[in-house]
N, CA, C and O of each residue as an XYZ file, in Angstrom:
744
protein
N     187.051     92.168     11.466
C     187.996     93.267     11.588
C     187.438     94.457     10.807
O     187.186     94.223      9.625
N     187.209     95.642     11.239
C     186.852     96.575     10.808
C     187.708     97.888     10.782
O     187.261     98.834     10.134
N     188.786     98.007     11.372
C     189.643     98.662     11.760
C     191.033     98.010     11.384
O     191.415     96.872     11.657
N     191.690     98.995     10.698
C     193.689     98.770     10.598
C     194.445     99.322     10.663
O     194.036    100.366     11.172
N     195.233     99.381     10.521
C     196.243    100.028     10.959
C     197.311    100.314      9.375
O     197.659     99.174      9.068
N     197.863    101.216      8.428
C     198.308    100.985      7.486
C     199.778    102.085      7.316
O     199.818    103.298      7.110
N     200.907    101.066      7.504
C     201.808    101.804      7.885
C     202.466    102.559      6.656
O     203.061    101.971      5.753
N     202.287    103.945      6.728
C     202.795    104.520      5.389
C     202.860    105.861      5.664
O     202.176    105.938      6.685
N     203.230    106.930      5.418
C     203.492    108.231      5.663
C     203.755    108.747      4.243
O     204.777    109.429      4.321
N     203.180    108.730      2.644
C     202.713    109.627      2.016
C     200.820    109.482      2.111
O     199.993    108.613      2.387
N     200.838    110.589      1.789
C     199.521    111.202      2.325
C     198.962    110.460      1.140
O     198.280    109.461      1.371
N     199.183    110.852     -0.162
C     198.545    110.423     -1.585
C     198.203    108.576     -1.160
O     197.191    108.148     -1.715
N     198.694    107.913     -0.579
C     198.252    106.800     -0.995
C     197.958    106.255      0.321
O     198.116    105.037      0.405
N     197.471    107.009      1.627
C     196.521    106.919      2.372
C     195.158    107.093      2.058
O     194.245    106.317      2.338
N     195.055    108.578      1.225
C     193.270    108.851      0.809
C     193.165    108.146     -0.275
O     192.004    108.118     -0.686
N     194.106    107.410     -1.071
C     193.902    106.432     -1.814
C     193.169    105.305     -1.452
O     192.139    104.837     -1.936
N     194.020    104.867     -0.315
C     193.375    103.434      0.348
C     192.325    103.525      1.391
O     191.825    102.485      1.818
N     191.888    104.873      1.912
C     190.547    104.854      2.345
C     189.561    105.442      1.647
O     188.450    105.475      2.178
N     189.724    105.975      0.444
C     188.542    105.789     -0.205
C     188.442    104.538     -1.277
O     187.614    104.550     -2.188
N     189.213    103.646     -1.106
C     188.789    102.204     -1.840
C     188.027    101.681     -0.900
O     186.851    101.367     -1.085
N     188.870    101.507      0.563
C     188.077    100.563      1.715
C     187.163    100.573      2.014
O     186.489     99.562      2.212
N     186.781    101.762      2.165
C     185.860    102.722      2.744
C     184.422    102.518      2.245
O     183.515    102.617      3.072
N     184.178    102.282      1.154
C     182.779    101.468      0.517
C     182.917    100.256      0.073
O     184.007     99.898     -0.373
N     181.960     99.500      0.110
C     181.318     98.473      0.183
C     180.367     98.148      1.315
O     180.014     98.928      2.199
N     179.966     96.756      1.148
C     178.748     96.501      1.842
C     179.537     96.017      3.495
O     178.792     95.933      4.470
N     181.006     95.740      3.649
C     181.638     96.219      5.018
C     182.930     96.934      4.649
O     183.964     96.386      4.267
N     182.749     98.057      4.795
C     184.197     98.863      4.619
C     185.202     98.766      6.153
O     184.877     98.457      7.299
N     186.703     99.236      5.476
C     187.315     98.902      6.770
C     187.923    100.302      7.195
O     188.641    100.828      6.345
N     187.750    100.944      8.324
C     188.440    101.766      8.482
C     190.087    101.649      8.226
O     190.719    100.680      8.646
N     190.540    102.445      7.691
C     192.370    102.662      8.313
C     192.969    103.582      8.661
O     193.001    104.443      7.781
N     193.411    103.807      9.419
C     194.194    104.501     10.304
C     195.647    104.158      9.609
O     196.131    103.108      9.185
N     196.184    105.682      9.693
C     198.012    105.700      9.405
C     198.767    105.626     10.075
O     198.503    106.439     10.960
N     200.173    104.854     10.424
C     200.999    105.194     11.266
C     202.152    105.172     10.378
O     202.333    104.388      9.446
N     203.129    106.387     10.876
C     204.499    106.629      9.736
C     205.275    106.321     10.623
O     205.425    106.961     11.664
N     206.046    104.976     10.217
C     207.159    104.170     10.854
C     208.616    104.064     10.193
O     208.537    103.476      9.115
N     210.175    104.532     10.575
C     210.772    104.383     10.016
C     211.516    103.183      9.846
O     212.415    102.879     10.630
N     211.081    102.229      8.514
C     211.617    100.621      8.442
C     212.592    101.160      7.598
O     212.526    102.304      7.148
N     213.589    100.287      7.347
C     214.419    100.671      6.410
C     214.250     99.283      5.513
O     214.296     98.141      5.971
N     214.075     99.596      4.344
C     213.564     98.763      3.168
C     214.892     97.962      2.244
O     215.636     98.544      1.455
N     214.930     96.624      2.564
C     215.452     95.750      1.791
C     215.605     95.567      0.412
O     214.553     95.209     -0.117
N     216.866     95.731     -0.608
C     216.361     95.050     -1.765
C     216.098     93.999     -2.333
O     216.635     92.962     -1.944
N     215.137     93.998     -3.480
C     214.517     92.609     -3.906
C     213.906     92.922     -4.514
O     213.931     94.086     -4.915
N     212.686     91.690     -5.058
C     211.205     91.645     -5.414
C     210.560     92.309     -4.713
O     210.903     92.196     -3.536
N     209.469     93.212     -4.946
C     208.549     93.715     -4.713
C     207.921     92.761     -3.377
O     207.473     93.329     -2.381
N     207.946     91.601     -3.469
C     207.201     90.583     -2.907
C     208.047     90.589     -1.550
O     207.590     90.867     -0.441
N     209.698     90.141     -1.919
C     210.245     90.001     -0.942
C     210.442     91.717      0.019
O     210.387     91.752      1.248
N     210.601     92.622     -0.599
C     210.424     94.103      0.240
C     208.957     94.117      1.198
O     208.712     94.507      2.340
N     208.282     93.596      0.301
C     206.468     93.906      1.200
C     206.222     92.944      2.530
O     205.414     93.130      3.440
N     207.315     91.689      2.334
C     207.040     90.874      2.921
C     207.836     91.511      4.516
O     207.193     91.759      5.535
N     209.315     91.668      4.370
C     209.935     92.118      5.512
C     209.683     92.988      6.100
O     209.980     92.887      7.290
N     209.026     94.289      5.662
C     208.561     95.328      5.653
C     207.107     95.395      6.680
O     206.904     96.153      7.628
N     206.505     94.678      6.304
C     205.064     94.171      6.969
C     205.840     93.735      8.256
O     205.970     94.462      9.241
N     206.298     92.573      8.148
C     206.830     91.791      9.186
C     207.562     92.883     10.451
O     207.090     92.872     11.588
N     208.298     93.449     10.225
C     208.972     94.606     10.740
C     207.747     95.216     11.448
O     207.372     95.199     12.620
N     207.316     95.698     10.448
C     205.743     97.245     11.041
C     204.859     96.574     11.661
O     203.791     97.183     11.725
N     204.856     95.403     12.227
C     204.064     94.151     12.699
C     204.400     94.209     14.172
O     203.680     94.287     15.168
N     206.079     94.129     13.963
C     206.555     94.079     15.342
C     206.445     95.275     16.280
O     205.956     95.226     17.408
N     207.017     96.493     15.615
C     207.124     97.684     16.039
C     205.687     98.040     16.654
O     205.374     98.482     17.759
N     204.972     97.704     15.591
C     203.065     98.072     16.357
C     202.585     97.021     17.529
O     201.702     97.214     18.364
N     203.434     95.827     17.354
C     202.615     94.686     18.267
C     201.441     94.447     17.711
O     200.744     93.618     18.296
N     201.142     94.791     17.027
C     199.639     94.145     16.239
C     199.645     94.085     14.682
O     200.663     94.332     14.035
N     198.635     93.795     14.199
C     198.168     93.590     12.504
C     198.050     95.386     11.908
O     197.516     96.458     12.194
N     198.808     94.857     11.081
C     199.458     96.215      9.959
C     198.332     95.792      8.387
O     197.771     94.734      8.102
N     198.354     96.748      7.861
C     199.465     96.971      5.916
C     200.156     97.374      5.798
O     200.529     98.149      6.679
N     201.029     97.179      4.448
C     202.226     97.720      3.845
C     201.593     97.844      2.879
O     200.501     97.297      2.722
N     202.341     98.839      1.755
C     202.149     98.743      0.481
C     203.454     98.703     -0.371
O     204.201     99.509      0.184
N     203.893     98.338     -1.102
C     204.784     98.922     -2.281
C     203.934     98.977     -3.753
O     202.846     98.524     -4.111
N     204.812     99.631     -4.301
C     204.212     99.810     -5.719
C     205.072     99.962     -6.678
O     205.873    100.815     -6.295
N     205.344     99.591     -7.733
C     206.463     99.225     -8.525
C     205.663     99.962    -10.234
O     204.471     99.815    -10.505
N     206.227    100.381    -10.743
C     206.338    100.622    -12.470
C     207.359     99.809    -13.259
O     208.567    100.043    -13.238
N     206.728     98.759    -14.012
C     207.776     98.040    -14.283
C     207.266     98.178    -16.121
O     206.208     98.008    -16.726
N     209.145     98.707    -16.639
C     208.650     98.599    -18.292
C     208.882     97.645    -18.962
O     209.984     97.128    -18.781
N     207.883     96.974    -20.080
C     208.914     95.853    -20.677
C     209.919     96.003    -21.422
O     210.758     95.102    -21.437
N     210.077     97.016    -22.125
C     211.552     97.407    -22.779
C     212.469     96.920    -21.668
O     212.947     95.801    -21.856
N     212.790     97.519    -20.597
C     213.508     97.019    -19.499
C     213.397     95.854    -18.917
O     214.410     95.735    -18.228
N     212.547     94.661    -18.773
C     212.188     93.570    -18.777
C     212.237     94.009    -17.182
O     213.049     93.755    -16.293
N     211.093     94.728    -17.209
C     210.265     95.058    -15.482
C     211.058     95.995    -14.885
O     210.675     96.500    -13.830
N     212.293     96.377    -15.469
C     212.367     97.214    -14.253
C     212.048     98.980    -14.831
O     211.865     99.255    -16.016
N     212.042     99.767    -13.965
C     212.688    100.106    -13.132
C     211.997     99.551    -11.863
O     212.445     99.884    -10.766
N     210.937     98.729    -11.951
C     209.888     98.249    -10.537
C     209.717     98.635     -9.689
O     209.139     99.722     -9.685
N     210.179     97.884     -8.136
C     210.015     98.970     -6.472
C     210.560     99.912     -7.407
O     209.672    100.353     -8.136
N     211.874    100.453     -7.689
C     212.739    101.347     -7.686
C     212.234    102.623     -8.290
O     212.955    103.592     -8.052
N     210.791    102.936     -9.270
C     210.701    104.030     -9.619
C     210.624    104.584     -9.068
O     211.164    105.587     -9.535
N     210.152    104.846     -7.868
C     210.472    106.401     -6.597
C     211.504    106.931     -6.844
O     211.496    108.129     -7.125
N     212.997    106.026     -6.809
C     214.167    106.838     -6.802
C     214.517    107.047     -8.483
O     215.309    107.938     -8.791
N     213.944    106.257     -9.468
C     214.327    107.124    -10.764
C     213.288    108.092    -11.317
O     213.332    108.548    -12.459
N     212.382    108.359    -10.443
C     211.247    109.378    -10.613
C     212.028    110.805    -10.231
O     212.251    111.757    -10.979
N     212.359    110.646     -8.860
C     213.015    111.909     -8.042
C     214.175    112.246     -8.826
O     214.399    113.456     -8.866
N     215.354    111.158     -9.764
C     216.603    111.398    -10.143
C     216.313    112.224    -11.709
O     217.003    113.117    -12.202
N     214.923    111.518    -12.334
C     214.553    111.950    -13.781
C     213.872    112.950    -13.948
O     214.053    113.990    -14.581
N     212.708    112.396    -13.063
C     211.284    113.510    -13.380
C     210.787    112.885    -14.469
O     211.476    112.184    -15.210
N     209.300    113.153    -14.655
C     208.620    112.532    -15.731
C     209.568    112.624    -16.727
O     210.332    111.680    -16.928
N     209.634    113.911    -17.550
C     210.512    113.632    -18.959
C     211.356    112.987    -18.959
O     211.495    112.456    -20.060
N     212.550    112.523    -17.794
C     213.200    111.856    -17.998
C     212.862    110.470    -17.908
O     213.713    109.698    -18.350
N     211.965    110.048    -17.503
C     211.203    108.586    -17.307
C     210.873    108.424    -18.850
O     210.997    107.305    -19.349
N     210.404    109.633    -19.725
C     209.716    109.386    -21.172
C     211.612    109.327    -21.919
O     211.806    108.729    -22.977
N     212.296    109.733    -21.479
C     213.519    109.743    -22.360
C     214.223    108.334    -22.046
O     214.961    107.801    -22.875
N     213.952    107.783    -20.827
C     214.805    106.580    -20.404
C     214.151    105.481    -22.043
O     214.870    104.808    -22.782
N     213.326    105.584    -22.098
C     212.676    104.580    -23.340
C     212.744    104.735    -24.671
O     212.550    103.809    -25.458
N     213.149    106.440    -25.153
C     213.062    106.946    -26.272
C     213.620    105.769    -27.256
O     213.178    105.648    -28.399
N     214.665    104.881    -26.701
C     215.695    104.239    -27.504
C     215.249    102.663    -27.932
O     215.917    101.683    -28.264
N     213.583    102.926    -27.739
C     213.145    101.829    -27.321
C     211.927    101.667    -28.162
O     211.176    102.636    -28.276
N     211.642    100.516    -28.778
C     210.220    100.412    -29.614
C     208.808    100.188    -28.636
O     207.623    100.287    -28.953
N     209.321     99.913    -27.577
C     207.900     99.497    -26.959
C     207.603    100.568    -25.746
O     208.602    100.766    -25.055
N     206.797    101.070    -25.473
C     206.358    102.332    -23.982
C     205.492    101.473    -23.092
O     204.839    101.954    -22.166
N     205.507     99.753    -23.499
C     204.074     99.040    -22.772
C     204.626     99.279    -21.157
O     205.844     99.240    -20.981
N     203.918     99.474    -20.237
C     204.455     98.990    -19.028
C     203.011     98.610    -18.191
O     201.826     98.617    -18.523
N     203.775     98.258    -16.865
C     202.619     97.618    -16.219
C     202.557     98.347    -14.634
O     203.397     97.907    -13.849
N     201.858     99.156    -14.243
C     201.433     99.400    -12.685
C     201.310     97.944    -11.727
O     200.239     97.336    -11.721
N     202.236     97.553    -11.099
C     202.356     96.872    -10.111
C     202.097     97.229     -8.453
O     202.832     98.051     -7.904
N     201.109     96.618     -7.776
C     200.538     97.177     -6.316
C     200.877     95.990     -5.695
O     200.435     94.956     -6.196
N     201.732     95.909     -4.477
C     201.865     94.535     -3.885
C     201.120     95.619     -2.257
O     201.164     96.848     -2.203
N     200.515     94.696     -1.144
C     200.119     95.135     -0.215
C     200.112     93.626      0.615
O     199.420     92.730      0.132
N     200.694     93.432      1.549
C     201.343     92.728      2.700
C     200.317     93.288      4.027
O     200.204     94.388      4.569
N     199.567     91.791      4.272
C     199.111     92.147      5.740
C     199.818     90.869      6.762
O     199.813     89.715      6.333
N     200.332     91.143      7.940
C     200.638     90.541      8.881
C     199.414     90.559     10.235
O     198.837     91.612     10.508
N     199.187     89.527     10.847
C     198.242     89.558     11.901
C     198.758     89.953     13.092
O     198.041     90.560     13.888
N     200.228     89.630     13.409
C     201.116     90.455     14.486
C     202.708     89.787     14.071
O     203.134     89.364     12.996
N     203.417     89.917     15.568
C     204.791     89.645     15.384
C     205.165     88.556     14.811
O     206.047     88.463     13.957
N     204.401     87.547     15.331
C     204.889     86.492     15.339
C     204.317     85.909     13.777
O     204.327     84.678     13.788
N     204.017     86.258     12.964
C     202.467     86.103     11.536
C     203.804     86.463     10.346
O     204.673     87.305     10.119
N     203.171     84.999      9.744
C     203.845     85.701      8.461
C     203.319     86.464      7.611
O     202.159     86.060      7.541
N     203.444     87.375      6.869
C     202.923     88.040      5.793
C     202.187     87.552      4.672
O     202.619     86.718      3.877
N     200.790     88.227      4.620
C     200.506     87.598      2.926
C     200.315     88.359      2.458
O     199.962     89.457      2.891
N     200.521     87.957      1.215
C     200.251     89.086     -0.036
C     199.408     89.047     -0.845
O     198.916     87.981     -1.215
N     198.952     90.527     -1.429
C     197.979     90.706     -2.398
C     198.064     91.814     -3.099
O     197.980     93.000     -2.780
N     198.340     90.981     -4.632
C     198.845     91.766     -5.770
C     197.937     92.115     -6.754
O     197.203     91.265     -7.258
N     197.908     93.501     -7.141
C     196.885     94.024     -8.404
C     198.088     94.450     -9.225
O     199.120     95.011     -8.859
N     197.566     93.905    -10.841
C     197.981     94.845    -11.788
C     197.204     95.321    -12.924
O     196.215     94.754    -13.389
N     197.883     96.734    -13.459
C     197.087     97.362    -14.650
C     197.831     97.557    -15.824
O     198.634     98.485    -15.732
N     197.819     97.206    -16.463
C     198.963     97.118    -17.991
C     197.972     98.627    -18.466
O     196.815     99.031    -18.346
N     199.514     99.170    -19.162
C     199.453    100.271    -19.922
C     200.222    100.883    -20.767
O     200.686    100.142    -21.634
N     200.678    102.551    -20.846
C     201.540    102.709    -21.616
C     202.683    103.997    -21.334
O     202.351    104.665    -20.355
N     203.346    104.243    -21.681
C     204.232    105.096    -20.695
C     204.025    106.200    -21.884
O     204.346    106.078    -23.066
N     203.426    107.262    -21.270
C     203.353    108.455    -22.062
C     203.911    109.850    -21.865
O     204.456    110.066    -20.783
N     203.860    110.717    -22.657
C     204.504    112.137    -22.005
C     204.068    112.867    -20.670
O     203.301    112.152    -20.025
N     204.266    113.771    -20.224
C     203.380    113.573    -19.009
C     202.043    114.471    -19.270
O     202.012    115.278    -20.199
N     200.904    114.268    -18.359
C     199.767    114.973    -19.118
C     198.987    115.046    -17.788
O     199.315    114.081    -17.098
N     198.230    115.698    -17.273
C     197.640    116.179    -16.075
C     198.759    115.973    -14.719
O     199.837    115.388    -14.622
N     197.884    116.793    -13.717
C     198.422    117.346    -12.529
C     199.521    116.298    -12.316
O     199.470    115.104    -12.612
N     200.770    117.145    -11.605
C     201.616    116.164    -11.032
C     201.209    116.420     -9.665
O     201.457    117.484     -9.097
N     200.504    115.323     -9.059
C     200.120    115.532     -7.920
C     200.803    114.470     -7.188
O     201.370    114.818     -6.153
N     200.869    113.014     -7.591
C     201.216    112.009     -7.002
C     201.779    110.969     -7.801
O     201.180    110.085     -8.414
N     203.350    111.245     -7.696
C     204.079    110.124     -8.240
C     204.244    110.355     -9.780
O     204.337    111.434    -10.365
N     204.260    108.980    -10.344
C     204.327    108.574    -12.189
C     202.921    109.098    -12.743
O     202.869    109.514    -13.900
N     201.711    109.083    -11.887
C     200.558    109.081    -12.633
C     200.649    110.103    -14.242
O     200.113    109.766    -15.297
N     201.152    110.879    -14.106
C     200.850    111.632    -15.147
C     201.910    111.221    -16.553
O     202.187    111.849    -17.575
N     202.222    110.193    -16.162
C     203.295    109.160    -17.480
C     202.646    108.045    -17.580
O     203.090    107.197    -18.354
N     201.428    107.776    -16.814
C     201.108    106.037    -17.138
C     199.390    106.456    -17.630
O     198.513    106.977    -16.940
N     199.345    106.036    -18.967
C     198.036    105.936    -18.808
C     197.468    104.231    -19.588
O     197.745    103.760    -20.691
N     196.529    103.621    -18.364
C     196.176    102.671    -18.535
C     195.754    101.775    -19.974
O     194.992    102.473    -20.642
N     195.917    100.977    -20.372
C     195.174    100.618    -21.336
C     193.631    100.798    -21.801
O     192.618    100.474    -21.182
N     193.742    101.363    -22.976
C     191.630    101.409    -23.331
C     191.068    102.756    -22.737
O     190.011    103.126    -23.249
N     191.637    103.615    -21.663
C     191.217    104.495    -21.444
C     191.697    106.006    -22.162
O     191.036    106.972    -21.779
N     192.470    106.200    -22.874
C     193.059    107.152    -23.801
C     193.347    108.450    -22.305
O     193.475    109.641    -22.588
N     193.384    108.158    -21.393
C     194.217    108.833    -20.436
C     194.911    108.259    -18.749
O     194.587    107.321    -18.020
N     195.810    109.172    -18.645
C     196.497    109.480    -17.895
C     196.041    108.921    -16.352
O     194.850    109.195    -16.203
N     196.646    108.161    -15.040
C     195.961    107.717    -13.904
C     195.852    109.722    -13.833
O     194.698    110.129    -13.964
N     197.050    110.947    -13.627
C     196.670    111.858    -13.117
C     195.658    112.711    -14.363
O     195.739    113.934    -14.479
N     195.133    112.238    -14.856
C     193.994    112.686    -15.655
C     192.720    112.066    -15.464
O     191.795    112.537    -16.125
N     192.568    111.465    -14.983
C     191.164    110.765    -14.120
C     190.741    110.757    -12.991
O     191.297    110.292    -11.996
N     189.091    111.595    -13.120
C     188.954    111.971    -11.748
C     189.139    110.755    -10.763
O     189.346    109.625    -11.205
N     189.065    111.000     -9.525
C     189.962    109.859     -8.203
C     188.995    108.518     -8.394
O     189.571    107.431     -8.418
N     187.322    108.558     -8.552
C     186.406    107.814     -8.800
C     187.186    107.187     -9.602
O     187.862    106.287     -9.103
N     187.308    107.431    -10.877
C     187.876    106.658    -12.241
C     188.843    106.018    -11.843
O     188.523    104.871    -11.533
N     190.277    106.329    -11.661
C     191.109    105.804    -11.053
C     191.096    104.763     -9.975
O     191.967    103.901    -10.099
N     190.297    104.658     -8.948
C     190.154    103.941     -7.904
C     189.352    102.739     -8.354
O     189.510    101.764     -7.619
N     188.644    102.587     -9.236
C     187.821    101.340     -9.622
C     188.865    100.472    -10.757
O     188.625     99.324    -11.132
N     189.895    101.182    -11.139
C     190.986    100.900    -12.358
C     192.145    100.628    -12.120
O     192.761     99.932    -12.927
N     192.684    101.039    -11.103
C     193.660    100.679    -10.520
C     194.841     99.752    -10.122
O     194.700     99.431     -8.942
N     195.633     99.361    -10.516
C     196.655     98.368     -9.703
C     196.407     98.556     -8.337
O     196.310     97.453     -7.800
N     196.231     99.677     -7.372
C     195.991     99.450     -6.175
C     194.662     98.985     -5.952
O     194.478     97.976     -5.272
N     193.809     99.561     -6.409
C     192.440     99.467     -6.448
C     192.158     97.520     -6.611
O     191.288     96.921     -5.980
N     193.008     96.947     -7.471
C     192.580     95.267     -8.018
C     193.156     94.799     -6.774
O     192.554     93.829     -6.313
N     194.620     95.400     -5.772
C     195.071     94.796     -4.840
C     194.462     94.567     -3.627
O     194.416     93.473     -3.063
N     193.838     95.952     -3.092
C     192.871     95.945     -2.166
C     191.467     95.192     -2.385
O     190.860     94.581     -1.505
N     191.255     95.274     -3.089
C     189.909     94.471     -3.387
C     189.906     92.763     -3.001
O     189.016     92.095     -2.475
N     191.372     92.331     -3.522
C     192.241     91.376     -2.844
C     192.334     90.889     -1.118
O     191.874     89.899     -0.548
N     193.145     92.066     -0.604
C     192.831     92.867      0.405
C     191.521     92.410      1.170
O     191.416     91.467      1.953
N     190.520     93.331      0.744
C     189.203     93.577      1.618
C     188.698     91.946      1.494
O     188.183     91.688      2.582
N     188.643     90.874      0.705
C     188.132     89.856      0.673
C     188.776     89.313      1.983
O     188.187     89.547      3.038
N     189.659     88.778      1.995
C     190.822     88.218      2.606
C     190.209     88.441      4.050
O     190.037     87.437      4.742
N     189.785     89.988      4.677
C     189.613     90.613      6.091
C     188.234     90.283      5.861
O     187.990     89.523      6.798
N     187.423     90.368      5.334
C     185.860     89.662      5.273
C     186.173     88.264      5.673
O     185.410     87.573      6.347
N     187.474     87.834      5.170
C     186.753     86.013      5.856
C     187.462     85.787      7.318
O     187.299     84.705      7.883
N     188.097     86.621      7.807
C     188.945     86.485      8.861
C     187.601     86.504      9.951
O     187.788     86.405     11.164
């Protein structure tokens, strides 16, 4: 398989996932299609799973999904899937104030990515994570939390590292890599 199909409609974490795929010694093309599923709550696991399954049917063929979760341990994982909607309700500072009350800023970048082979296929999954620390915000707000999470050991920011840096470091980056094995043995 050299070709996929990866159902998602923000732009940021399309050129994300084709410039991970995209090298190695067989890269996979992907192609986007923006499908409207309407997303279940749950685990990360259980959202990626129905979700796939769904964008499976609708295409008649083999998909990805992605979700991606920020989970703090002060909160014991959450806000998880859900930071999209306490990103949009807070905004970074308010993501740095949700914790103020809190001794620990550890959190962890969670990447779940769900491939189905078609309708009838169950979903599997493949999960990367990157432990880090929830900081003030500090380079471009270009895409998402990045500019509140910066990884462990690197003394910055995912939106403070050029895309190279980021993409080899990644919670998405450890998932796909996951990912690309998986379609190499198919």
């Amino acid at each position: 398989m050299s070709k996929l199909v990866f159902v998602t409609g923000n732009a940021n974490k399309l050129k994300e996932v084709q410039a991970i795929l995209s090298t190695g010694k067989q890269p996979v093309e992907i192609h986007s299609k923006n499908l409207d599923i309407d997303e279940i709550q749950g685990s990360t696991q259980e959202v990626s799973k129905v979700k796939c399954r769904r964008a499976a049917e609708l295409l008649n063929g083999p998909c990805i999904t992605e979700d991606t979760a920020l989970c703090f341990e002060a909160l014991d994982g959450l806000p998880g899937p859900y930071i999209k909607y306490f990103l949009e309700k807070l905004g970074h500072d308010g993501i740095n104030k949700l914790l103020a009350g809190f001794e620990s800023k550890n959190a962890w970048a969670l990447c779940t990515f769900a491939y189905c082979a078609g309708p009838s296929s169950e979903p599997i999954i493949f999960e990367g994570r990157t432990d880090g620390t929830i900081v003030p915000a500090r380079g471009a707000a270009k895409f998402g939390w990045d500019p509140v999470f910066e990884p462990n050991g690197t003394g910055l920011t995912y939106a403070e590292m050029p895309a190279e840096q980021k993409n080899l470091i990644s919670h998405r980056y450890k998932a796909l890599e996951k990912l690309r094995l998986y379609i190499q043995s198919l």
